[in-house]
N, C-alpha and C positions, 0 to 999 in steps of 0.2 A: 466125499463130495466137496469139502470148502478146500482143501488144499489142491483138488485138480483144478477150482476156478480160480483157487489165487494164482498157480502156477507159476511158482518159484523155478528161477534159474537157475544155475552153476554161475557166480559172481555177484547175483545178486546182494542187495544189505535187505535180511526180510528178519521181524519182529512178530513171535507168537505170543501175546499177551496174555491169555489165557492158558497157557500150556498144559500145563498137569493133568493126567499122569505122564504125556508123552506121546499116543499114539499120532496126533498129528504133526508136531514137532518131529520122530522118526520118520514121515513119509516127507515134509518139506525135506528135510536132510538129505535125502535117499535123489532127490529131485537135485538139489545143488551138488551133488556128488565132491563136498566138500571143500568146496570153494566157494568163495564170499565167506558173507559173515550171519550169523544166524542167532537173536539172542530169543530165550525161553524163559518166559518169564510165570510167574505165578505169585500172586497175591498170601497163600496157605504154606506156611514153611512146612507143615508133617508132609504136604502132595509133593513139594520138592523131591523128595526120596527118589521115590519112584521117578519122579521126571529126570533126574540125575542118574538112575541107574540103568532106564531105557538109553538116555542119549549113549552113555557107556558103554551099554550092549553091542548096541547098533555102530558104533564105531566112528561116531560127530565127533570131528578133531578139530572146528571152525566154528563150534559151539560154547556160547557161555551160558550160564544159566542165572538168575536174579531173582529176588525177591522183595519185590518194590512194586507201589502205586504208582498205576498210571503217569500221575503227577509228577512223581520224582522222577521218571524215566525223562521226562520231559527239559529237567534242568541238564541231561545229557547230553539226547538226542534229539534234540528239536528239528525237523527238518529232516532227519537221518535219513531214514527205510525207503526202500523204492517200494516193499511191501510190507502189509500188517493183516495177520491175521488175529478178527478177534472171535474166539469161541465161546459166546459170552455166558456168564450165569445166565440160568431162568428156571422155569419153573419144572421142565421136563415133561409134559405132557407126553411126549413122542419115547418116553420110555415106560411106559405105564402096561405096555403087554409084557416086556420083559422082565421089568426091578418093584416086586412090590414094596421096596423100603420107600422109591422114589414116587407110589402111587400115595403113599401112607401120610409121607413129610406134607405133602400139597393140600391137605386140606386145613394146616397149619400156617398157610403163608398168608401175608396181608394182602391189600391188592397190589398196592405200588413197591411190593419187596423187592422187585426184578427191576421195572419201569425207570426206577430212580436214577437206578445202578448201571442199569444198560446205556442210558443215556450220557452219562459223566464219562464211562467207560469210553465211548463214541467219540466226546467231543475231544478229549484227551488226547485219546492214539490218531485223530486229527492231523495235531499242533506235532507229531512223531515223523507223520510221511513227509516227503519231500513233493514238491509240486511233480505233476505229471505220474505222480505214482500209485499203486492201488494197494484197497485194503477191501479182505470180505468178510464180511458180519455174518455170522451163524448161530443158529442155536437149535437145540433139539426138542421144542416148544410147537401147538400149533397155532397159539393165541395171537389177533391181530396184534391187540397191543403190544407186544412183545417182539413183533416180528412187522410188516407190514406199516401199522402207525409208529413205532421208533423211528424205523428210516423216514418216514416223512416228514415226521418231529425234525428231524433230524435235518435233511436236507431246506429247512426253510430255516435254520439257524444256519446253515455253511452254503451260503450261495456259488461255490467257487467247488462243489460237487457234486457229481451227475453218478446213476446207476447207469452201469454196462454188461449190453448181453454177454453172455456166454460161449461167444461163438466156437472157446476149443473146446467146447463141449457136445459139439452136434451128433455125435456119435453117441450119445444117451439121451437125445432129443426127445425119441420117444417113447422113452423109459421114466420120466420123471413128469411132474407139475410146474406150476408156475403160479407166480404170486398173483395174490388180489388187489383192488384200490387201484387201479393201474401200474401196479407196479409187472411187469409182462418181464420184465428180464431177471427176477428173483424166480426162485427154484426154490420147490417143496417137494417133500417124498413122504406119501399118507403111505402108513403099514398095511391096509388094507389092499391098495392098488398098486405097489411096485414093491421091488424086492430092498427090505432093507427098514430101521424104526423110523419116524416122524422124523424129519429133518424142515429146517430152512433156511436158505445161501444165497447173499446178494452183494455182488463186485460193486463197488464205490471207487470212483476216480477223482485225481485231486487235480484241477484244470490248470495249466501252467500258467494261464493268462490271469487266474483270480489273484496272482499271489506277488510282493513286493520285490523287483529287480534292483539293479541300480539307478533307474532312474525312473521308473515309474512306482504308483502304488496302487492299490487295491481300494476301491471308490468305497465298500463295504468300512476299511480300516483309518480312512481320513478323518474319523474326529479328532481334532486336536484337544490336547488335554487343556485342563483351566490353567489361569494366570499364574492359581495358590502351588498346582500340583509344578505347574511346568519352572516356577521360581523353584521349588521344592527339590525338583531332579535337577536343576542346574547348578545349582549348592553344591548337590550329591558329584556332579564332575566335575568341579574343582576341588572339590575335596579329596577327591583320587588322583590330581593332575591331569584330567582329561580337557585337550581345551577346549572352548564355548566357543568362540568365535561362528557369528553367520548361524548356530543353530536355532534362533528363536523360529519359529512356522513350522522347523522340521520335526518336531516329538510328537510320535502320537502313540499312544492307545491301542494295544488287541489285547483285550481279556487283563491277564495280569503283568503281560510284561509293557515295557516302554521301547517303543521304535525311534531310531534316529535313522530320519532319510540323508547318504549322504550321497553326492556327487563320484564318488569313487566305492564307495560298497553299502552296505546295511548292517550297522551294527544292532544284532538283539539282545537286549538289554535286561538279563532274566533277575530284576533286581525289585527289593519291596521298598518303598519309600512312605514315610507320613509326608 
């Protein structure tokens, strides 16, 4: 289910953040039929194995594989992916008829074990897409919190992203559910009522018009930094040979990196400064 609503092309640049062991990573593959680019990633170096040995199998020649946070992918590919899928950690509710290991761990978990994680994981593979491009959140959970209030969480921190139906999906239109909260264009699959464990899958778009061009910017990313910080970075380009001139008004501020608006492009500036 999340890899038919992301639906990866042949040329696409798509991003499995979650990968391991591989089984959805093998089906985008099999969908790009080898062309573009496709990286696999996974947080757990032992799951790597296996996620290395499926891509192998399967015969992904346009495939890399990594073992990096979120985070660090970021000082990469900022921007990159036209898609991302994330398969996220949770708690696994929806596998609880089949895996009693995974019924057994769950009464061990805290509340915000998943909550925390889900959300950093979110805002992260974010800052990865490229405007215009989509990413879909899944997890095999049925809990709101985990599924339902995330994305909402979610969406009132990134005003520049909107949920999208499913529409090359109509052909299991009425084979499956649909989410709660209003969320009407997420997808859920209860074990009781359709073929298949607890699922839940919801397309996230990144609006081209929310994000910095060459001459415009993003009303959300206008705060300008203070006097202290913005004296602070401009030290830091002359100290590189980058020149000033004409930049005071234009630095601002998203999260951790430093933006310069300039007249001819946008440099992102993935640098830490006191």
């Amino acid at each position: 289910l999340p890899v038919e609503l992301l639906n990866p092309k042949p040329g696409d640049m798509v991003l499995d953040l979650c990968a391991a062991p591989g089984g959805k990573t093998t089906q985008i593959g099999a969908k790009m039929a080898n062309k573009g680019f496709l990286v696999a990633n996974d947080v757990n170096y032992k799951r790597l194995l296996s996620l290395k040995r499926n891509i192998q199998l399967f015969g992904l020649s346009n495939t890399i594989v990594t073992n990096e946070q979120p985070l660090s992918l970021k000082r990469q590919f900022s921007g990159f992916f036209d898609k991302i899928l994330i398969d996220a950690p949770c708690s696994g509710e929806g596998m609880f008829r089949r895996d009693d290991r995974t019924k057994n761990k769950y009464e061990g978990y805290e509340p915000n074990k998943f909550t925390d994680l889900q959300k950093m994981i979110l805002n992260d593979a974010s800052d990865l897409l490229k405007p215009g491009g989509t990413m879909v959140y899944s997890t095999c959970t049925f809990s709101l919190e985990e599924n339902e209030e995330i994305i909402e969480w979610f969406l009132t921190q990134n005003h520049h992203f909107k949920t999208i139906p499913a529409h090359n999906l109509e052909k299991i239109r009425n084979h499956v559910s649909f989410g709660f909260n209003g969320f009407g264009d997420a997808i859920r699959i209860w074990p009781h009522i359709h073929k298949g464990e607890g699922h839940f899958a919801v397309r996230l778009e990144k609006e081209i018009s929310g994000h910095v061009n060459a001459m415009t910017c993003d009303a959300d990313m206008d705060s300008s930094i203070s006097k202290a910080s913005e004296s602070a970075v401009l030290d830091f380009f002359k100290e590189i040979g980058l020149q000033t001139d004409n930049l005071i008004g234009n630095l601002h501020l998203e999260r951790e990196k430093v933006i310069l608006y300039s007249s001819v492009a946008v440099t992102n500036l993935n640098c830490i400064y006191k």
